[in-house]
N, C-alpha and C positions, 0 to 999 in steps of 0.2 A: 351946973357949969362943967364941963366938959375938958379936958384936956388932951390937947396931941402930942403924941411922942412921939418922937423923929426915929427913924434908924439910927440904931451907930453907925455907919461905914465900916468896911471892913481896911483893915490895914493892909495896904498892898506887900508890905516886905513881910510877912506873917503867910500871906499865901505863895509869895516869890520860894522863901524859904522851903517849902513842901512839897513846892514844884521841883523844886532841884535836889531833894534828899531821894525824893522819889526816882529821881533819872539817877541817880550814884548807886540807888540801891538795885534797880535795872541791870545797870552797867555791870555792877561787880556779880550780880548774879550769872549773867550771862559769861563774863571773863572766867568764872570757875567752869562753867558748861563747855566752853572752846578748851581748857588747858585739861579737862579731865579724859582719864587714857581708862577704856575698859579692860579689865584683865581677865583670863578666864581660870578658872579655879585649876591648879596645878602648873599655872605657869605664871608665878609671880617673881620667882629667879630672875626670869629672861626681861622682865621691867628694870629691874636694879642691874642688869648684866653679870648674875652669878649662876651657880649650877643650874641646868633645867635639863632632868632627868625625860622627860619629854621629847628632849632634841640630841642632847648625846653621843649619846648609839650612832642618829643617823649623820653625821658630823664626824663622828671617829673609825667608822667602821669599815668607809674602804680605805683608808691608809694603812689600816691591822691589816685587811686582806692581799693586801698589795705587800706588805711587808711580808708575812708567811708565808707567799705563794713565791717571792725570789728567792726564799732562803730553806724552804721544802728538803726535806732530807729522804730519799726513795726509803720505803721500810725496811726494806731485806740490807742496804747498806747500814742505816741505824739498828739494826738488831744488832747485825755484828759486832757492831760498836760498844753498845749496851754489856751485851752479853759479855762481853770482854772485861770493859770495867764501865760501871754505868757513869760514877762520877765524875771520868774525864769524857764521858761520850756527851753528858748533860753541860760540862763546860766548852766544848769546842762546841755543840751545837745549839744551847742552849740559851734559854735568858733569863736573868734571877739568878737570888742566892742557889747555892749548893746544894740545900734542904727543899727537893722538888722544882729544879728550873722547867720553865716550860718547851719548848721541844718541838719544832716545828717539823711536821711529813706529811708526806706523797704517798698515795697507793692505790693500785687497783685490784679489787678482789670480788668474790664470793659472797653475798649476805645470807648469815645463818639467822638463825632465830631472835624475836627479840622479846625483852623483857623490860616493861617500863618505857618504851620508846629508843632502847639501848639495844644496839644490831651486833652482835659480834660480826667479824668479817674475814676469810680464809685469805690470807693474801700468799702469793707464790712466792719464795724464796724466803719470808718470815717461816723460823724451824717453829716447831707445834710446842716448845716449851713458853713460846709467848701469846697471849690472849688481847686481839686490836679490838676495841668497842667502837662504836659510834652513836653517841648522842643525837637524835633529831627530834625530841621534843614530843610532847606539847612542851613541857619543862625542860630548858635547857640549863643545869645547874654549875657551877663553879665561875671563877673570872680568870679561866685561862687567858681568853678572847683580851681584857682588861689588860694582863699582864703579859700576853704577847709582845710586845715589842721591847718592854723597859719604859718608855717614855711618857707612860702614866705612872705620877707618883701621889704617893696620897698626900702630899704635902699642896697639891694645887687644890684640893678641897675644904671645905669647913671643917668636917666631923670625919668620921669613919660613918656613917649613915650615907653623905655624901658618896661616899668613892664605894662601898658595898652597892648602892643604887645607879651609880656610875655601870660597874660591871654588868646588872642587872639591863642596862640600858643596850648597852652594845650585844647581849645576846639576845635582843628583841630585835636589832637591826639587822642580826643577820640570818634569824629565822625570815624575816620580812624577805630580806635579799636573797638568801642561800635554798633555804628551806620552805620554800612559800608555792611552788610550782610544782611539788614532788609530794608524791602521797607515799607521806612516810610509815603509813599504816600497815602497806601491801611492797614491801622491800625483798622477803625473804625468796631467796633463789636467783636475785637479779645480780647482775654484774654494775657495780659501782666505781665510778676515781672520784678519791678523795683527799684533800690539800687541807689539813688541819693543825692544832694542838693538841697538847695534852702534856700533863704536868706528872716528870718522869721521879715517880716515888718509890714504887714497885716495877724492876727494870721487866719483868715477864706481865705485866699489866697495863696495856694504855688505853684507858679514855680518852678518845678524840673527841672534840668540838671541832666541827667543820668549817675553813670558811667558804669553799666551795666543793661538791659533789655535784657530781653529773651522772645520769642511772644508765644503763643500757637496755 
């Protein structure tokens, strides 16, 4: 004797169920793929809208250029000045404390030799007891450029990492702008004007950082 089993049926709300866990699990998969933002490694700052050492530089650099270049002081007048008394020459022209403000000049001169990418320059009316450099890199070191104006303070950053990478930033932007067209390797003999900084520590010593030179 033989016996037949029937199917069970299957339960329609059992399947209904799996159908629609299914579609929610679609859905929110897909909701994270629309709301996900790629970030590329070094600029994850500029996601959260904080420092992006990245962008910087090019964001701050011509308003330093633009400020330096109205306030340029011709060298042979700033010597004077120096020579005279450097600490009042450094606060009527200067920016920052008293302890190496930074010092905005004009000049056109002579390039002598360089060392390290660092040009001395013979400018006319500067007397031969002062020595003008110019920095043009590869390595453009200090945050004259940073502290040019006043108006970067370290207090708008995180850390000191922050604002040391800050200055770091703006003298990339203005090799890119300044320094970028001029082969700084073959200078020596040429006739140069240049609109820079330099942070007045030793009144007979400037390193200049450029923000514009133009070669003859």
């Amino acid at each position: 004797m033989s016996a037949t089993v029937a199917a069970r049926p299957r339960r329609p709300g059992k399947t209904r169920r799996r159908v629609i866990l299914g579609a929610v699990v679609v859905a929110v998969i897909a909701a994270m793929a629309w709301d996900t933002t790629v970030v590329e490694i070094g600029h994850e700052a500029e996601l959260a809208g904080g420092f992006s050492a990245a962008t910087y530089g090019s964001e701050h650099f011509p308003a330093i250029q633009k400020s330096v270049e109205q306030r340029a002081v011709p060298a042979a007048e700033l010597a004077t000045a120096v020579l005279a008394d450097a600490s009042a020459a450094g606060q009527k022209y200067g920016v920052g404390d008293s302890f190496g403000p930074v010092v905005p000049v004009t000049f056109t001169g002579v390039v002598g030799e360089a060392r390290s990418g660092i040009y001395t320059v013979a400018v006319e009316g500067v007397p031969a007891a002062i020595t003008i450099r110019v920095q043009t890199g590869p390595a453009i070191n200090g945050t004259d450029l940073r502290d040019a104006t006043g108006e970067i303070s370290f207090g708008e950053f995180t850390n000191q990492i922050e604002y040391q990478n800050a200055g770091a930033s703006i003298n990339d932007a203005m090799k890119a702008a300044v320094l970028a067209d001029i082969d700084t390797a073959d200078l020596s003999g040429k006739t140069v004007t240049v609109t820079g900084v330099f942070k007045l520590i030793n009144p007979k010593n400037w390193l200049v950082t450029p923000v514009r030179m133009d070669v003859e």
